[in-house]
C-alpha positions as CSV (number, residue, x, y, z in Angstrom):
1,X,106.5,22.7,33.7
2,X,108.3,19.5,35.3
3,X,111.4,20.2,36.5
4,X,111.6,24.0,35.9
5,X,113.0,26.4,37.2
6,X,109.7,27.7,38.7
7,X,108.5,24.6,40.2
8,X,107.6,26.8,43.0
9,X,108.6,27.6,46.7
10,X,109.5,23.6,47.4
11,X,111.1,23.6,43.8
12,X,114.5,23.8,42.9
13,X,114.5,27.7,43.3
14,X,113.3,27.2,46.5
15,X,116.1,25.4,47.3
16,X,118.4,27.4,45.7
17,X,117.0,30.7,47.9
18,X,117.4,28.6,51.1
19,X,121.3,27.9,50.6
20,X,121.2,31.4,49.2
21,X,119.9,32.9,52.7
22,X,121.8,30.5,54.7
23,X,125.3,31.3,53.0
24,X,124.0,35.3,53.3
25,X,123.5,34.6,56.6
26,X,126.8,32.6,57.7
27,X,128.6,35.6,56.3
28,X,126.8,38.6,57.8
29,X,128.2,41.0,59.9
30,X,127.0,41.8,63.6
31,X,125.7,44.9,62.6
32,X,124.0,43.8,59.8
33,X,122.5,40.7,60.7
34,X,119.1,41.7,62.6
35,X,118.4,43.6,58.8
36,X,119.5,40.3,56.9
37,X,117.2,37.9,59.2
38,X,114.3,40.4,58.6
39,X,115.1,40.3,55.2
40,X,115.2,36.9,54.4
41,X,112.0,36.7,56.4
42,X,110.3,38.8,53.9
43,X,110.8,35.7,51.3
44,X,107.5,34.3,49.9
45,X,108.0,30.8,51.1
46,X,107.3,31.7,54.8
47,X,108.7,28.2,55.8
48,X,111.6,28.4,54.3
49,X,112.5,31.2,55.4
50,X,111.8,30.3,59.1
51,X,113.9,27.3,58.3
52,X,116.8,29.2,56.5
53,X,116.5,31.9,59.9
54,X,116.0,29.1,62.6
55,X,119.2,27.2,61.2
56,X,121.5,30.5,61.4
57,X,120.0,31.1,64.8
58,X,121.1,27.9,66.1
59,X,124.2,28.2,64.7
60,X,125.3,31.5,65.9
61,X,123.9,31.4,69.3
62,X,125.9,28.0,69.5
63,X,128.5,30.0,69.0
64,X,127.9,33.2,71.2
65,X,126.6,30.8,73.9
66,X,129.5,30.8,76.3
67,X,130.9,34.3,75.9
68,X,129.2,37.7,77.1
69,X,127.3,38.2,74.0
70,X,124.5,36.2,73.9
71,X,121.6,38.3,75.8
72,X,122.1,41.4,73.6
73,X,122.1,39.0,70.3
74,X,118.9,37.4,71.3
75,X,117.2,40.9,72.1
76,X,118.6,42.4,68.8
77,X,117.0,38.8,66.9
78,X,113.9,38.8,68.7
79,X,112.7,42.2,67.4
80,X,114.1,40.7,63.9
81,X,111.8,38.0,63.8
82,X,109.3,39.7,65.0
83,X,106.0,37.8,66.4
84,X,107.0,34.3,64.7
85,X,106.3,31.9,67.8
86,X,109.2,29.1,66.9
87,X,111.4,31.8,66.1
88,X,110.9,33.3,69.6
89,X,110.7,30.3,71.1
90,X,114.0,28.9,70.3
91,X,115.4,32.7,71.1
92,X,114.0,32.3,74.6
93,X,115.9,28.8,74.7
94,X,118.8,29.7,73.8
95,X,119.1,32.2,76.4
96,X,117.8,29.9,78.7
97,X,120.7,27.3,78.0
98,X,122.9,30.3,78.8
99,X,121.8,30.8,82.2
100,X,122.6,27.5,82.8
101,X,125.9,27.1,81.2
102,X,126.5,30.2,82.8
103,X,125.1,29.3,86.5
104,X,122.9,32.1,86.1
105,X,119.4,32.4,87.5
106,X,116.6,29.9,86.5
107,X,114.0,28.0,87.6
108,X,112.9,24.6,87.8
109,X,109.8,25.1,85.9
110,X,111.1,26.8,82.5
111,X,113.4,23.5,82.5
112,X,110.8,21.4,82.6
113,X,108.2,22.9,80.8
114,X,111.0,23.9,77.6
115,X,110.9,21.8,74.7
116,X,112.6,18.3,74.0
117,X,115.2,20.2,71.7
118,X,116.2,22.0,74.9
119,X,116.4,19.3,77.1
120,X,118.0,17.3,74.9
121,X,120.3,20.3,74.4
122,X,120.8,20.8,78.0
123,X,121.5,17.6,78.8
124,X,124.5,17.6,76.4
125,X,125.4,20.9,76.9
126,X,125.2,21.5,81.1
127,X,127.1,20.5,83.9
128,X,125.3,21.3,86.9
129,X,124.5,18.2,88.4
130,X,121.3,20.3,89.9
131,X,119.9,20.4,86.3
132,X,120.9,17.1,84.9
133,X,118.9,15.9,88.6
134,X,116.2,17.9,87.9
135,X,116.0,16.7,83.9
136,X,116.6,12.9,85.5
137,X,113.6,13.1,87.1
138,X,111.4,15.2,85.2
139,X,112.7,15.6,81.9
140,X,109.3,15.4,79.1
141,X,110.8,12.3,77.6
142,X,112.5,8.8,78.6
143,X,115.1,9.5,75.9
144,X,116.2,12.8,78.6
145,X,115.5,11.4,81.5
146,X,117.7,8.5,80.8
147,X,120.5,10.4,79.1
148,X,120.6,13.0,82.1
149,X,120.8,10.6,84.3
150,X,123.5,9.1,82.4
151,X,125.5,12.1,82.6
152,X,125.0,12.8,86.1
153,X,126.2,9.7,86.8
154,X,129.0,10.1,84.8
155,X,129.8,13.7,86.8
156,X,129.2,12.4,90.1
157,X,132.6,10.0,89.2
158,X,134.5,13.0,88.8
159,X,134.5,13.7,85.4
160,X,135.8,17.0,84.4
161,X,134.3,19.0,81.6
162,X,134.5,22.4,80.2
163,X,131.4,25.0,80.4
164,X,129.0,23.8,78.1
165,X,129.7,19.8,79.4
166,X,132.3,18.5,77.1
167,X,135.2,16.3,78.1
168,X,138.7,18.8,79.5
């Protein structure tokens, strides 16, 4: 059955049920989207779904990051997603990327023991010339090593930026 409509999960219905979920998802209301993201977990394709969920999780938590919201949204998502470990993961991240934006609390450790998507992320995204030190000299890769070092160069000339490091 080439070409059919049931070519199976990484078929074309498959990719008609991810832009399905990601449009559901992009639309949701707050108080409806830990039952959508559970929802959409339940799909048969479990990496699909994952995907579909792990790309509206970056995308609204990108979005809450600077404001108040973001520690009650990763709590409510968390329980959504239940025990899936990138899911989680990338939760814990976000929240992480938070603090830091934020000034909050954090430690050198879960900065350098995070994955390259965060330290990648928080080198773009961060100011605090104690983190881009701390990711210049022990970031896991050259690639954010170099580019926080970079940055913190770039801030040490006094360039101004707004909360999550971009130019004012």
């Amino acid at each position: 059955m080439a070409g059919g409509e049931t070519d199976g999960a990484a078929g074309p219905d498959g990719h008609r049920r991810f832009a399905r979920h990601l449009d559901a998802l992009a639309g949701v209301a707050p108080e409806d989207e830990a039952g959508l993201v559970a929802s959409v977990l339940r799909d048969p394709d479990e990496t699909m779904a994952q995907s579909a969920v792990g790309r509206h999780l970056d995308n609204r938590a990108r979005a809450l990051l600077t404001g108040g919201h973001l520690h009650g949204w990763v709590r409510a998502m968390t329980s959504a997603v239940g025990e899936r470990e990138f899911l989680t993961g990338r939760l814990r991240e976000w929240a992480l990327l938070a603090a830091l934006v934020r000034e909050e609390t954090w430690s050198a450790a879960e900065v350098t023991t995070a994955s390259d998507w965060f330290q990648r992320r928080a080198v773009e995204m961060v100011t605090s010339p104690r983190v881009l030190a701390l990711l210049a000299a022990e970031g896991g890769t050259r690639r954010v090593r170099v580019a926080a070092g970079r940055r913190r160069a770039v801030g040490s000339e006094g360039g101004a930026g707004d909360a999550c490091g971009r130019p004012g």
